[in-house]
Biopython code that builds the backbone (N, CA, C, O; Angstrom):
import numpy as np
from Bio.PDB.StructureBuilder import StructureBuilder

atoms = [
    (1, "UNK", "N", (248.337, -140.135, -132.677)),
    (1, "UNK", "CA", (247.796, -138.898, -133.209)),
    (1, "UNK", "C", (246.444, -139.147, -133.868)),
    (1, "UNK", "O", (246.139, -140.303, -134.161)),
    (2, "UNK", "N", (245.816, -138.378, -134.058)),
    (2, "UNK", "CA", (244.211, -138.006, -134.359)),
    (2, "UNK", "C", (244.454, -138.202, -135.475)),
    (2, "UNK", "O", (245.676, -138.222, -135.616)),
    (3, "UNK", "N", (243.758, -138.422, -136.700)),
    (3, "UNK", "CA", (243.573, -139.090, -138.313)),
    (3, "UNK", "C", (243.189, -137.550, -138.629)),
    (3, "UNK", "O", (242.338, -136.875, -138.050)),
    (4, "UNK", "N", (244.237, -137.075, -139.955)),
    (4, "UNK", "CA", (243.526, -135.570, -140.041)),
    (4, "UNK", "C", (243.955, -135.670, -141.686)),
    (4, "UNK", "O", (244.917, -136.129, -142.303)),
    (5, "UNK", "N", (242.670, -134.966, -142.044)),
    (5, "UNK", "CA", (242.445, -134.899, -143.680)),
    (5, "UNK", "C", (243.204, -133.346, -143.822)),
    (5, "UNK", "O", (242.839, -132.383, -143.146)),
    (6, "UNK", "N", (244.321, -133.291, -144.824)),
    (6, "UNK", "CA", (244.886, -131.644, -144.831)),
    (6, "UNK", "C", (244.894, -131.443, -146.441)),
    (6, "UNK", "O", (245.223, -132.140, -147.400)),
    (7, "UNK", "N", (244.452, -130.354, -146.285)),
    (7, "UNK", "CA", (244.567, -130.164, -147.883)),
    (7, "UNK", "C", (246.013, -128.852, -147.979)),
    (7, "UNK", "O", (246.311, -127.830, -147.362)),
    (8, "UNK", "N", (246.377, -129.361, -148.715)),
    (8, "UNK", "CA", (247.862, -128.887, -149.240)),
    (8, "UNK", "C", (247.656, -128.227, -150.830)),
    (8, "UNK", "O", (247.688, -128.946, -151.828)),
    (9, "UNK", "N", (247.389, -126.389, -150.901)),
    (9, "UNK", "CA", (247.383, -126.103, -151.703)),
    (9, "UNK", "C", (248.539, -124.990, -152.192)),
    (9, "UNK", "O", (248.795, -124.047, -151.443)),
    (10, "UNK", "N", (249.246, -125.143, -153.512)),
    (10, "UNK", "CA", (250.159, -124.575, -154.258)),
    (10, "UNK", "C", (250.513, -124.522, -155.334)),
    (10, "UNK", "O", (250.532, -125.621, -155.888)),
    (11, "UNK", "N", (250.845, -123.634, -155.966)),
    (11, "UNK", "CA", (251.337, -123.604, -157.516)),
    (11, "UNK", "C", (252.866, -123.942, -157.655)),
    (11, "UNK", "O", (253.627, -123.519, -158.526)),
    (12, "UNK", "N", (253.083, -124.576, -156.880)),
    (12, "UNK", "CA", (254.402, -124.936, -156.863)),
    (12, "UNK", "C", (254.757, -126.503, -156.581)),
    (12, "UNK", "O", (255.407, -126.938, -155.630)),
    (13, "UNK", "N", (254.292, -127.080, -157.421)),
    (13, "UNK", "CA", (254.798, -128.451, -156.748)),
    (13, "UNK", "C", (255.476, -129.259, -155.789)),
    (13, "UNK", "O", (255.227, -130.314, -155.205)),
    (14, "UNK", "N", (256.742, -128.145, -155.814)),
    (14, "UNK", "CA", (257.924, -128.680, -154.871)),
    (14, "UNK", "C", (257.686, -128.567, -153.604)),
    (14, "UNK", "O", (257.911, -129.259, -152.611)),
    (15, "UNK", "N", (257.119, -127.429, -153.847)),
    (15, "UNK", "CA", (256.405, -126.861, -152.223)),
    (15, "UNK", "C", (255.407, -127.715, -151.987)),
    (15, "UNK", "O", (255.550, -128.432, -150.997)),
    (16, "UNK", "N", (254.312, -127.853, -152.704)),
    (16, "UNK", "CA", (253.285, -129.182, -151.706)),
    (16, "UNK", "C", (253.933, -130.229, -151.638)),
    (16, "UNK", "O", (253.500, -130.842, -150.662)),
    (17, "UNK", "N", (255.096, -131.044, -152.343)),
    (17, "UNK", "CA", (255.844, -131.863, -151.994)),
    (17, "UNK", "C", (256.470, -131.595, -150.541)),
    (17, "UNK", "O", (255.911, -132.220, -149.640)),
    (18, "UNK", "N", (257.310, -130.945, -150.246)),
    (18, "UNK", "CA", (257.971, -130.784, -149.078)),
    (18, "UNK", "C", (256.636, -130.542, -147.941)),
    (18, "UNK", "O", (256.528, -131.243, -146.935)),
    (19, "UNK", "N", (255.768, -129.557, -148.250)),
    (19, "UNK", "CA", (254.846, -129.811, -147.168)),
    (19, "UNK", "C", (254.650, -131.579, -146.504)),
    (19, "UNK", "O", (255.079, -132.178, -145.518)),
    (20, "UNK", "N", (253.924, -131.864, -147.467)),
    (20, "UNK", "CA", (253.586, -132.957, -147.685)),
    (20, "UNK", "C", (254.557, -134.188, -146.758)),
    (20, "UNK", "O", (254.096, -134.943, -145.902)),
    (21, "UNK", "N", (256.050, -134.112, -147.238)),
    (21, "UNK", "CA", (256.826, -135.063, -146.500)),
    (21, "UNK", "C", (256.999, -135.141, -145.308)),
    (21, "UNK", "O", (256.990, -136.177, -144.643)),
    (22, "UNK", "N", (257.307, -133.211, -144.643)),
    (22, "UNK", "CA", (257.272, -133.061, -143.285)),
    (22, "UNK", "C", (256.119, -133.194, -142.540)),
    (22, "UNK", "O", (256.278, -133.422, -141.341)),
    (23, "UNK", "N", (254.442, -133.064, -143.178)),
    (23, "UNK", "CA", (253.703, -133.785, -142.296)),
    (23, "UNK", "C", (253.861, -135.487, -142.466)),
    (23, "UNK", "O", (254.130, -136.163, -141.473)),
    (24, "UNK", "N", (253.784, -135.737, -143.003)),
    (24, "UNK", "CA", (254.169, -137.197, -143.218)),
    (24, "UNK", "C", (255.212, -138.316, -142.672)),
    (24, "UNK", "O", (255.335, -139.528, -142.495)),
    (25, "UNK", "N", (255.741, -137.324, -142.557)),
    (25, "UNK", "CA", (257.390, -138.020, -141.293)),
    (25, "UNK", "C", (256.687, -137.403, -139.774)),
    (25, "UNK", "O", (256.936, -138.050, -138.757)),
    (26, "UNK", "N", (256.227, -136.741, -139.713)),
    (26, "UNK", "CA", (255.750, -136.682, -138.554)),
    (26, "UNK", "C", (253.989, -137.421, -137.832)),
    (26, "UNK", "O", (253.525, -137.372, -136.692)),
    (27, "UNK", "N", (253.347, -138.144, -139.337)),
    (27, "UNK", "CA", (252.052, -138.295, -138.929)),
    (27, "UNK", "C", (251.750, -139.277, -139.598)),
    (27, "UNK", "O", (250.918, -138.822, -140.383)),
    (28, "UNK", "N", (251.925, -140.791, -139.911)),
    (28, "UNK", "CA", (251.995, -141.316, -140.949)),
    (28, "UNK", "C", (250.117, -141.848, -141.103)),
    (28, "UNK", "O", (249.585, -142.535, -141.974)),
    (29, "UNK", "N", (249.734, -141.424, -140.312)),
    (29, "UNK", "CA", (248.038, -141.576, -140.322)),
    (29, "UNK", "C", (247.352, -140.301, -141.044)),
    (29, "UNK", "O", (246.124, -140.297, -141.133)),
    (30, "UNK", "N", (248.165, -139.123, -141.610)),
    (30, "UNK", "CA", (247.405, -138.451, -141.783)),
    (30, "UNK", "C", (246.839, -138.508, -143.930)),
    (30, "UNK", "O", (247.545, -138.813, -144.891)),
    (31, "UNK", "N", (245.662, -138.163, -143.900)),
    (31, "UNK", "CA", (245.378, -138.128, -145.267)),
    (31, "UNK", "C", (245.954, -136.728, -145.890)),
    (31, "UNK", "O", (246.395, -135.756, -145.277)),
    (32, "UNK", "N", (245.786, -136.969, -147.581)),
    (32, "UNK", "CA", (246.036, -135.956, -148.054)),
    (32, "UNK", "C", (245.437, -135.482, -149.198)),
    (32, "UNK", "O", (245.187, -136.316, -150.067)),
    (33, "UNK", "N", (245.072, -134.013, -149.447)),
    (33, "UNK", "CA", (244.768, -133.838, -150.661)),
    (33, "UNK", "C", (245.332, -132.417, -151.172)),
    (33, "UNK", "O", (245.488, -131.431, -150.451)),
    (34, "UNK", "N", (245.556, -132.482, -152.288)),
    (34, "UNK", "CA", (246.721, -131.818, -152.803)),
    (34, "UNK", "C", (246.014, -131.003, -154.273)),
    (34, "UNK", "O", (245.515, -131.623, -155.212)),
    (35, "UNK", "N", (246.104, -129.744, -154.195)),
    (35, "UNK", "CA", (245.976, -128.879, -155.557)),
    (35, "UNK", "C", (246.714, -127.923, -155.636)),
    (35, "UNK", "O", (247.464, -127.501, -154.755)),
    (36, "UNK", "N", (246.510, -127.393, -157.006)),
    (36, "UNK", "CA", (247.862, -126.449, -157.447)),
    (36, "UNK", "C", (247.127, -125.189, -157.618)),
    (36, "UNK", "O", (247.718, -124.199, -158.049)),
    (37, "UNK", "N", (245.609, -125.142, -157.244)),
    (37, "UNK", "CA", (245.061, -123.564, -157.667)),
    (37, "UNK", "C", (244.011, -123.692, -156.508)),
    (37, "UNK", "O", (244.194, -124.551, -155.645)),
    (38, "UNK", "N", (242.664, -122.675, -156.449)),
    (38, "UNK", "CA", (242.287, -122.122, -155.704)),
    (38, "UNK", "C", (240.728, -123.162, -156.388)),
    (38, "UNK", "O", (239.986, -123.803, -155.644)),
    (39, "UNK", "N", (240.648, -123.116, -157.144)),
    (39, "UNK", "CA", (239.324, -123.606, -157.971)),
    (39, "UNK", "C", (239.388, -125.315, -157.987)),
    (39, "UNK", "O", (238.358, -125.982, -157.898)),
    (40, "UNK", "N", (241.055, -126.067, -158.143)),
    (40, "UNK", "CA", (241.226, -127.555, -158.127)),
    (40, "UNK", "C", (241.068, -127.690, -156.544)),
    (40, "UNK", "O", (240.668, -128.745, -156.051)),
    (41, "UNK", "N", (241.376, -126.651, -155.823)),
    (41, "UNK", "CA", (240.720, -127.241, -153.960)),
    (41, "UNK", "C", (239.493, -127.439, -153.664)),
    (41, "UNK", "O", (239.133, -128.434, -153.036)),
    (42, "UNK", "N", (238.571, -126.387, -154.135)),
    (42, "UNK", "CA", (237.256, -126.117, -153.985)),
    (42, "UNK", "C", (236.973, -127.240, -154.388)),
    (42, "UNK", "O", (236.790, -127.922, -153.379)),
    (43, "UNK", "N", (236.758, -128.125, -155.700)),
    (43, "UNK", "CA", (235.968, -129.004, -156.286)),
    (43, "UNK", "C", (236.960, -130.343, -155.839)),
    (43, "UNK", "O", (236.418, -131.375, -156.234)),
    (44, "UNK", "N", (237.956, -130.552, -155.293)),
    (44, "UNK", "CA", (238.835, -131.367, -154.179)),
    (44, "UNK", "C", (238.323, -131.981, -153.061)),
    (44, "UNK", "O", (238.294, -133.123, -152.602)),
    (45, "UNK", "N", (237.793, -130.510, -152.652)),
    (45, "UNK", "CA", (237.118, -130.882, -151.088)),
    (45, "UNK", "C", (235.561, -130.908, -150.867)),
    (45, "UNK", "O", (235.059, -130.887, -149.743)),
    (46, "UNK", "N", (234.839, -130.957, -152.039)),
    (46, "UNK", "CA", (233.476, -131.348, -152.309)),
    (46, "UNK", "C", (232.862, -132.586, -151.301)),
    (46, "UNK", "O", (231.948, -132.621, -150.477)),
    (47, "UNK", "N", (233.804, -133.529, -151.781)),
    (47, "UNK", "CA", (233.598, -134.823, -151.085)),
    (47, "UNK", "C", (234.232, -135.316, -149.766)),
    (47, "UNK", "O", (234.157, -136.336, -149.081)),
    (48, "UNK", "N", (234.900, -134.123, -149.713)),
    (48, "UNK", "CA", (235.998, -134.514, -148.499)),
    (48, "UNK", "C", (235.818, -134.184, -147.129)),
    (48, "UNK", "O", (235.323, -133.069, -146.960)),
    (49, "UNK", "N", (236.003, -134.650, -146.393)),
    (49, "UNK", "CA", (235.858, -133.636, -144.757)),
    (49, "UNK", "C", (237.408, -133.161, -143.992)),
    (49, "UNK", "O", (237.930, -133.631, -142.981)),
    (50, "UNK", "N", (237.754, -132.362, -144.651)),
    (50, "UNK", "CA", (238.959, -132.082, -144.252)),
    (50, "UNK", "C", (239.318, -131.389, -143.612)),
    (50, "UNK", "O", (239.212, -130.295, -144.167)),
    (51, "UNK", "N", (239.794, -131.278, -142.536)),
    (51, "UNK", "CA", (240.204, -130.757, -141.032)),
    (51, "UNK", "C", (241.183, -129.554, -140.962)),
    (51, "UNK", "O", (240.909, -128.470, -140.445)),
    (52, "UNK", "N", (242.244, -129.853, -141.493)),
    (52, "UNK", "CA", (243.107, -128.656, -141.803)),
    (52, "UNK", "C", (243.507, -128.265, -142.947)),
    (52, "UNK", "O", (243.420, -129.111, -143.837)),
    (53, "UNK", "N", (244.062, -126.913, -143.319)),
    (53, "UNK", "CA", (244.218, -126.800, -144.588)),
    (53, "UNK", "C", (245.617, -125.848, -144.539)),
    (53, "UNK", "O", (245.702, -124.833, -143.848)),
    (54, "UNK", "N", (246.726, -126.384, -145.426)),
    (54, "UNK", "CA", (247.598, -125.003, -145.568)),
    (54, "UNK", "C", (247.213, -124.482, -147.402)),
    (54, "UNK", "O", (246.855, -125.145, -148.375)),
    (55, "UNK", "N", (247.490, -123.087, -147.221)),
    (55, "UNK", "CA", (247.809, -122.527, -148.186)),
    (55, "UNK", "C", (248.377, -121.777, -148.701)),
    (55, "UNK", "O", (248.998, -121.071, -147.906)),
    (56, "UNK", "N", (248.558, -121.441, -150.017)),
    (56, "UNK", "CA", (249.572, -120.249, -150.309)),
    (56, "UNK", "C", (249.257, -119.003, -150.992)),
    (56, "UNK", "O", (248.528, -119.088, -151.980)),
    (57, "UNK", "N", (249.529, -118.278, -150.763)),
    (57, "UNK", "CA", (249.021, -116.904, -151.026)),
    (57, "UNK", "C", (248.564, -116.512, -152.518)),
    (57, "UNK", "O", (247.498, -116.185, -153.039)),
    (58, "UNK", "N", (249.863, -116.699, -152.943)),
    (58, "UNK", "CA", (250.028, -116.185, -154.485)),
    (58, "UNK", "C", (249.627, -117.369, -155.834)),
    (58, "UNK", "O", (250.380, -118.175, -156.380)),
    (59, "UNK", "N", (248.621, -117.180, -156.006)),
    (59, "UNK", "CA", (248.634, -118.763, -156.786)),
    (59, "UNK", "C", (247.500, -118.255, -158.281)),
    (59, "UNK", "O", (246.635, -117.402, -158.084)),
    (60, "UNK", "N", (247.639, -118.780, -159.429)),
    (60, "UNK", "CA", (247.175, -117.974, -160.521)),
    (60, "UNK", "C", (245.067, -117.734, -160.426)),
    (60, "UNK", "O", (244.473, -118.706, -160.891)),
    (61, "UNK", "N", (244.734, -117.317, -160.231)),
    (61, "UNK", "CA", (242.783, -117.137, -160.006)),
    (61, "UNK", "C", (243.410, -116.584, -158.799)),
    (61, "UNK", "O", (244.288, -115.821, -158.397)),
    (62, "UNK", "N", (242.362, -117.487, -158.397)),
    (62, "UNK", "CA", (242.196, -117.310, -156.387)),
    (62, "UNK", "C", (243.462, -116.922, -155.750)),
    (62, "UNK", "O", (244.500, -117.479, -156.106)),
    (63, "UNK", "N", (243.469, -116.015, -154.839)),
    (63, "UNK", "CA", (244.621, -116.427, -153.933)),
    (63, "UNK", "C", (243.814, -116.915, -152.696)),
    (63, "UNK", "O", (242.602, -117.100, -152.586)),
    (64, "UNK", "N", (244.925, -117.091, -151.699)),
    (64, "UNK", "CA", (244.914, -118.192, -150.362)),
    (64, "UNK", "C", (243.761, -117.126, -149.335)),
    (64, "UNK", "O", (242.796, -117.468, -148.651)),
    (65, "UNK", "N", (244.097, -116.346, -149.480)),
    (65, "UNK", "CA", (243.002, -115.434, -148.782)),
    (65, "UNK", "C", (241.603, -115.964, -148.778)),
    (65, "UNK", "O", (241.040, -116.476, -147.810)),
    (66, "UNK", "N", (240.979, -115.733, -150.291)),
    (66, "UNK", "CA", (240.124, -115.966, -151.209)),
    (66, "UNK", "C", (239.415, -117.088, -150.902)),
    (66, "UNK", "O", (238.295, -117.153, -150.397)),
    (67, "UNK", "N", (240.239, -118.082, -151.284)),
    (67, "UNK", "CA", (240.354, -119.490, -150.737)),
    (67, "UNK", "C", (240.088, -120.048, -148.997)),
    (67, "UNK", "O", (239.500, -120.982, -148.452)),
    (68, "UNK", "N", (240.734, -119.108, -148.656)),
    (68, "UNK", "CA", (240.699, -119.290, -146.644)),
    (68, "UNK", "C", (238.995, -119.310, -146.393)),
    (68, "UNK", "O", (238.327, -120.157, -145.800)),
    (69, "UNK", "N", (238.520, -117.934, -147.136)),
    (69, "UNK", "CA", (237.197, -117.680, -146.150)),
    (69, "UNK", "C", (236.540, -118.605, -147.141)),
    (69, "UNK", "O", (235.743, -119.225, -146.436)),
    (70, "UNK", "N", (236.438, -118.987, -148.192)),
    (70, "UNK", "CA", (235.081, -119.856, -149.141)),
    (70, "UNK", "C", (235.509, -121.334, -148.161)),
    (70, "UNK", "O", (234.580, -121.895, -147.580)),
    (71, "UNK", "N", (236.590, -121.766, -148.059)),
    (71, "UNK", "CA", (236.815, -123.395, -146.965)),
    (71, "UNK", "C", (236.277, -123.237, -145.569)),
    (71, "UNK", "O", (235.546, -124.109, -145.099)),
    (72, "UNK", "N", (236.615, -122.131, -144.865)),
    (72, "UNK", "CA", (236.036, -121.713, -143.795)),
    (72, "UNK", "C", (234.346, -121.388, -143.611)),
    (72, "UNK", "O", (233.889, -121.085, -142.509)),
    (73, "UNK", "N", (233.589, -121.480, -144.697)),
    (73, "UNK", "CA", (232.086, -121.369, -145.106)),
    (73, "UNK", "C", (231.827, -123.168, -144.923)),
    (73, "UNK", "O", (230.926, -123.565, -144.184)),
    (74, "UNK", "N", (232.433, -123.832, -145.435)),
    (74, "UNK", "CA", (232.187, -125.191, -145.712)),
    (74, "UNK", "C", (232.592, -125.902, -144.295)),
    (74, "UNK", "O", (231.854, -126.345, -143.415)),
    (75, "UNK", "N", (233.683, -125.867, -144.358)),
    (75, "UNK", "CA", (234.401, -126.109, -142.839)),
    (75, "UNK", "C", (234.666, -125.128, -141.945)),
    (75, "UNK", "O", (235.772, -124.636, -142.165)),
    (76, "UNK", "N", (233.921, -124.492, -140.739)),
    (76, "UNK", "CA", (234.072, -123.436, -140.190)),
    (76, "UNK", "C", (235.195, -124.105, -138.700)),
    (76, "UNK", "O", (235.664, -123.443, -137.774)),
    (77, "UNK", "N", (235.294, -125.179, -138.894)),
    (77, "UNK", "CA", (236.151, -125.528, -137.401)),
    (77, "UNK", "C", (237.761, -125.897, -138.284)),
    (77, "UNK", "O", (238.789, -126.130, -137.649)),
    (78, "UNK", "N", (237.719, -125.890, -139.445)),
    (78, "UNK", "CA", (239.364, -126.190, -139.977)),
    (78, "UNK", "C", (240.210, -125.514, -139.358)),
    (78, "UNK", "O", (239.919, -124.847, -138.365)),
    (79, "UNK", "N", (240.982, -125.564, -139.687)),
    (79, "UNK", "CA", (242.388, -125.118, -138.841)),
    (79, "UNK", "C", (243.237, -124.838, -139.844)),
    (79, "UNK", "O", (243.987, -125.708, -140.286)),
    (80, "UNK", "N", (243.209, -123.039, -140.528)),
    (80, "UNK", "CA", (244.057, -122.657, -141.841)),
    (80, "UNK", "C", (245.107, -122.453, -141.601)),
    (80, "UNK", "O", (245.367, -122.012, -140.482)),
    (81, "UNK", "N", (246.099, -122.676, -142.501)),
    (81, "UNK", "CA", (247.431, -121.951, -142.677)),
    (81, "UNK", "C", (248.079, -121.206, -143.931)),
    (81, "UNK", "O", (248.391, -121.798, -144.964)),
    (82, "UNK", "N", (248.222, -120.016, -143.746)),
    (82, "UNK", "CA", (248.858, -119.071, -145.010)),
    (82, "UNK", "C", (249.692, -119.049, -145.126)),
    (82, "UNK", "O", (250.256, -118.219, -144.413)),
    (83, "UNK", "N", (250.438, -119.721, -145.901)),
    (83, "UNK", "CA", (251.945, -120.213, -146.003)),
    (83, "UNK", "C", (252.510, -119.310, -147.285)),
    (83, "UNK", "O", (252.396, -119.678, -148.454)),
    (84, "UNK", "N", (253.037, -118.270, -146.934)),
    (84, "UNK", "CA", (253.731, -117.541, -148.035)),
    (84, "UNK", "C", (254.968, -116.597, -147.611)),
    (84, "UNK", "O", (255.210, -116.231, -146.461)),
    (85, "UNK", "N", (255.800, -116.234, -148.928)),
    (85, "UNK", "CA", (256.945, -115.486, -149.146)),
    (85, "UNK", "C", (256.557, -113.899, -148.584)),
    (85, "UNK", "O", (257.324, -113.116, -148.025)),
    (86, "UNK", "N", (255.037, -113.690, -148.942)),
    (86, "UNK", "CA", (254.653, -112.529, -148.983)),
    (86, "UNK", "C", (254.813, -111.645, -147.650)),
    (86, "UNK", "O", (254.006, -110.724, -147.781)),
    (87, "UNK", "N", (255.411, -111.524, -146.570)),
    (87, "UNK", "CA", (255.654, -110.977, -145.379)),
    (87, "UNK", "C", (255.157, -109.897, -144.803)),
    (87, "UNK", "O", (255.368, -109.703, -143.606)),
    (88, "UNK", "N", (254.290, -108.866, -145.688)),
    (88, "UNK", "CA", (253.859, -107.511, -145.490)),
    (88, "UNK", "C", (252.896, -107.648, -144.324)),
    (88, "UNK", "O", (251.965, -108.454, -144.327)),
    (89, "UNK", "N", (253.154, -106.867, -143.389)),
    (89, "UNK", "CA", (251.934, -106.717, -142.657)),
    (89, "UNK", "C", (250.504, -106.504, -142.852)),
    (89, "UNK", "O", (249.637, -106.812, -142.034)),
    (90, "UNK", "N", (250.345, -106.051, -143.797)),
    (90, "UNK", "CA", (248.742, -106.325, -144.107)),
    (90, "UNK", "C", (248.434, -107.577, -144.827)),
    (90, "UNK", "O", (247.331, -107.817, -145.319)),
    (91, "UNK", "N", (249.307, -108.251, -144.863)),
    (91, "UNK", "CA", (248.929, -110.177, -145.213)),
    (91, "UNK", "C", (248.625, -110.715, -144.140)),
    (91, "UNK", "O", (247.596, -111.385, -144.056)),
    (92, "UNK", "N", (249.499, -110.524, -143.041)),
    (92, "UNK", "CA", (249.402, -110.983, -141.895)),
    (92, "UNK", "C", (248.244, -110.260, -140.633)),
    (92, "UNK", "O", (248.014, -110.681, -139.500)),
    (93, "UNK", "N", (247.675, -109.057, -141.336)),
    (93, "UNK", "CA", (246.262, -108.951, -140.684)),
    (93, "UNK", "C", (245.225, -109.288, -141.153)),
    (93, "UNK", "O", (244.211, -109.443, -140.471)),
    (94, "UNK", "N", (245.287, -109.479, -142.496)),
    (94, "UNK", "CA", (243.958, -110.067, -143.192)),
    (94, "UNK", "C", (244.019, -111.388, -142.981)),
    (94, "UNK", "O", (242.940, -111.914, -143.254)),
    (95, "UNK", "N", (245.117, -112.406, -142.480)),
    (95, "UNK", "CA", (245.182, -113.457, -141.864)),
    (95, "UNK", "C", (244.947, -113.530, -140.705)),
    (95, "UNK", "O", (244.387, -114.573, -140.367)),
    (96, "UNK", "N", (245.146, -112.855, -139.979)),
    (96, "UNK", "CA", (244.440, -112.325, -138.303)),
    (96, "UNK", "C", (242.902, -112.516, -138.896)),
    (96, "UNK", "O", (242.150, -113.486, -138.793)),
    (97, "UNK", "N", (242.727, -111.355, -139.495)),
    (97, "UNK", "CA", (241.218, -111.164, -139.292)),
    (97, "UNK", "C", (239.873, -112.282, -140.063)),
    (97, "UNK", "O", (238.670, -112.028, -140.133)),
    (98, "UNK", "N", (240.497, -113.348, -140.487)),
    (98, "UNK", "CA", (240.254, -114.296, -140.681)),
    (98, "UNK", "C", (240.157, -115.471, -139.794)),
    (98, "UNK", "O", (239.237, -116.283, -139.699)),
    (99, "UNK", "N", (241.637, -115.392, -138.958)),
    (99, "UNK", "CA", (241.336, -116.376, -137.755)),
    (99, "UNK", "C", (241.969, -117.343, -138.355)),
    (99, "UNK", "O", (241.638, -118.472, -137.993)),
    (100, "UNK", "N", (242.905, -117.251, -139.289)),
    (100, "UNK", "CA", (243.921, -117.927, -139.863)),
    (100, "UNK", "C", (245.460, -117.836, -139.676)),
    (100, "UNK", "O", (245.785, -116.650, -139.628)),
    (101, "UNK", "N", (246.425, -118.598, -139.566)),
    (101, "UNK", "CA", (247.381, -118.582, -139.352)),
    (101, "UNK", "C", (248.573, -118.614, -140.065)),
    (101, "UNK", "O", (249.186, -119.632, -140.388)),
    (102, "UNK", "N", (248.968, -117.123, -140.369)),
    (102, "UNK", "CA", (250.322, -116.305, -140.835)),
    (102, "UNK", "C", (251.457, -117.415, -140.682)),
    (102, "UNK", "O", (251.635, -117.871, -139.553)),
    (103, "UNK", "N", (252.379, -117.968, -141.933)),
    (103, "UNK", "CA", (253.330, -119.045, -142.058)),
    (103, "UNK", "C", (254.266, -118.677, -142.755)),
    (103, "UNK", "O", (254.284, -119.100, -143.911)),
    (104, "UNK", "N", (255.292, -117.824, -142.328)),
    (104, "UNK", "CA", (256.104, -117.050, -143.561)),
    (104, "UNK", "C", (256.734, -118.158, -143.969)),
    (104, "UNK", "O", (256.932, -119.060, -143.154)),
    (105, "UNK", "N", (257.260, -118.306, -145.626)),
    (105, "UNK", "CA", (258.249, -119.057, -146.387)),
    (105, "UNK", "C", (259.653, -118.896, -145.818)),
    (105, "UNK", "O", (259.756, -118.122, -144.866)),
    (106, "UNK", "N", (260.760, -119.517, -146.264)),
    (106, "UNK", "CA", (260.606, -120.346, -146.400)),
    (106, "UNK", "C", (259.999, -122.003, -145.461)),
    (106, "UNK", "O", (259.818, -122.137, -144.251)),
    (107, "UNK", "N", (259.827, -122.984, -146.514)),
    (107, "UNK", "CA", (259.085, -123.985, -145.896)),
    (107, "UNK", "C", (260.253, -124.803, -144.950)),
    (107, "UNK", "O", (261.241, -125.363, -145.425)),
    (108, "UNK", "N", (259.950, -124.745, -143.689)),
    (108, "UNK", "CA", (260.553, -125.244, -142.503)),
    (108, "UNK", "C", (260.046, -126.428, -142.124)),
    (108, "UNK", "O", (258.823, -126.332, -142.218)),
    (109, "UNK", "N", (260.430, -127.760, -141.649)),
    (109, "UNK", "CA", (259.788, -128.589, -140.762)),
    (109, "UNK", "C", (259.611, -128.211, -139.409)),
    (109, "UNK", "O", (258.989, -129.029, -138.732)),
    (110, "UNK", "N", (260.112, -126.876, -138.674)),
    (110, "UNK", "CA", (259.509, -126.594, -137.461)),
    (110, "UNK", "C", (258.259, -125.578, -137.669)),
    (110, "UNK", "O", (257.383, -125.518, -136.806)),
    (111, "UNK", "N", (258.204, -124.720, -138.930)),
    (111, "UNK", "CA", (257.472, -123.995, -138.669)),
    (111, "UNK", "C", (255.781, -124.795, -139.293)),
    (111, "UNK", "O", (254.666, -124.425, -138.926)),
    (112, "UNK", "N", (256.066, -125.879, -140.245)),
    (112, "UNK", "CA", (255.066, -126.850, -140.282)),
    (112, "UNK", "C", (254.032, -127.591, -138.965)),
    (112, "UNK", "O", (252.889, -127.532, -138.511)),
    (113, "UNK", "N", (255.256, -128.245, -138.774)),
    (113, "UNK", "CA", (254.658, -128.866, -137.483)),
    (113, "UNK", "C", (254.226, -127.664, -136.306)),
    (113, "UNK", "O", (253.150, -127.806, -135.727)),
    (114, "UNK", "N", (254.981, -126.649, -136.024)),
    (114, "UNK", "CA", (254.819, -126.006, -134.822)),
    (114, "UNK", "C", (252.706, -125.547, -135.538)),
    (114, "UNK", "O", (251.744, -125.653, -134.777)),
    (115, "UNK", "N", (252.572, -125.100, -137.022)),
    (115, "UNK", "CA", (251.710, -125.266, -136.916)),
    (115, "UNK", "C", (250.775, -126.205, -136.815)),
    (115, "UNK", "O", (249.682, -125.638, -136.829)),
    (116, "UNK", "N", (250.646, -127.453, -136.712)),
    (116, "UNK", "CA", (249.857, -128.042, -137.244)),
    (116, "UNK", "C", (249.546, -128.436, -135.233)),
    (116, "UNK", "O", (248.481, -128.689, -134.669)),
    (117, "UNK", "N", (250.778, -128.344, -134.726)),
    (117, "UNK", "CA", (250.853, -128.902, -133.063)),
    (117, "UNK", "C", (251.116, -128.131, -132.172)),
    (117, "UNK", "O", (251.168, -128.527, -131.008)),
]
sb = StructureBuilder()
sb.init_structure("model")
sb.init_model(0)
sb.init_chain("A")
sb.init_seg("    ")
for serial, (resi, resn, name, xyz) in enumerate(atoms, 1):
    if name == "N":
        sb.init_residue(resn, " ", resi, " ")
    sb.init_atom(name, np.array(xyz, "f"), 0.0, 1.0, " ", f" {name:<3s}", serial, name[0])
structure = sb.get_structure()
């Protein structure tokens, strides 16, 4: 597999944990960087060149939205994921219309990987 920098953002610890393991059992080459808000990613990925990104919707400042298009300015070829509880159809078109990819909760190892592959 290809060497891929992912940034893993959540206000939930447990949740970037479990992200985290299921790419990891599946990719043991891949890097990681990990924040719990919208503002600790931004200044995260300053230095970073990071390829894919999941995120989560609901998180205290920024949400994942917010967050999607300012990473997508920096990195316009990443490869997002909106990983949330939030299910409403207008989450999942403002994730369309972004060109980002809708990840309903709960956190699955198929629905991880199916995104990432």
């Amino acid at each position: 597999m290809t060497s891929h920098t992912i940034l893993v953002v959540d206000d939930s610890r447990v949740s970037r944990m479990l992200v985290r393991a299921i790419i990891d059992n599946a990719d043991k080459q891949a890097k990681f960087v990990e924040a719990c808000n919208g503002e600790e990613a931004l200044i995260k990925t300053e230095s970073v060149q990071m390829t894919i990104a999941i995120l989560d919707l609901n998180m205290p400042g920024m949400d994942g939205l917010v967050l999607a298009k300012k990473l997508l300015k920096r990195f316009p070829k990443a490869k997002i994921g909106l990983l949330t509880a939030n299910i409403q159809e207008i989450v999942r078109e403002k994730a369309k219309a972004l060109g980002i990819t809708f990840i309903p909760k709960p956190i699955t190892e198929e629905k991880i990987l199916n995104f990432l592959y």
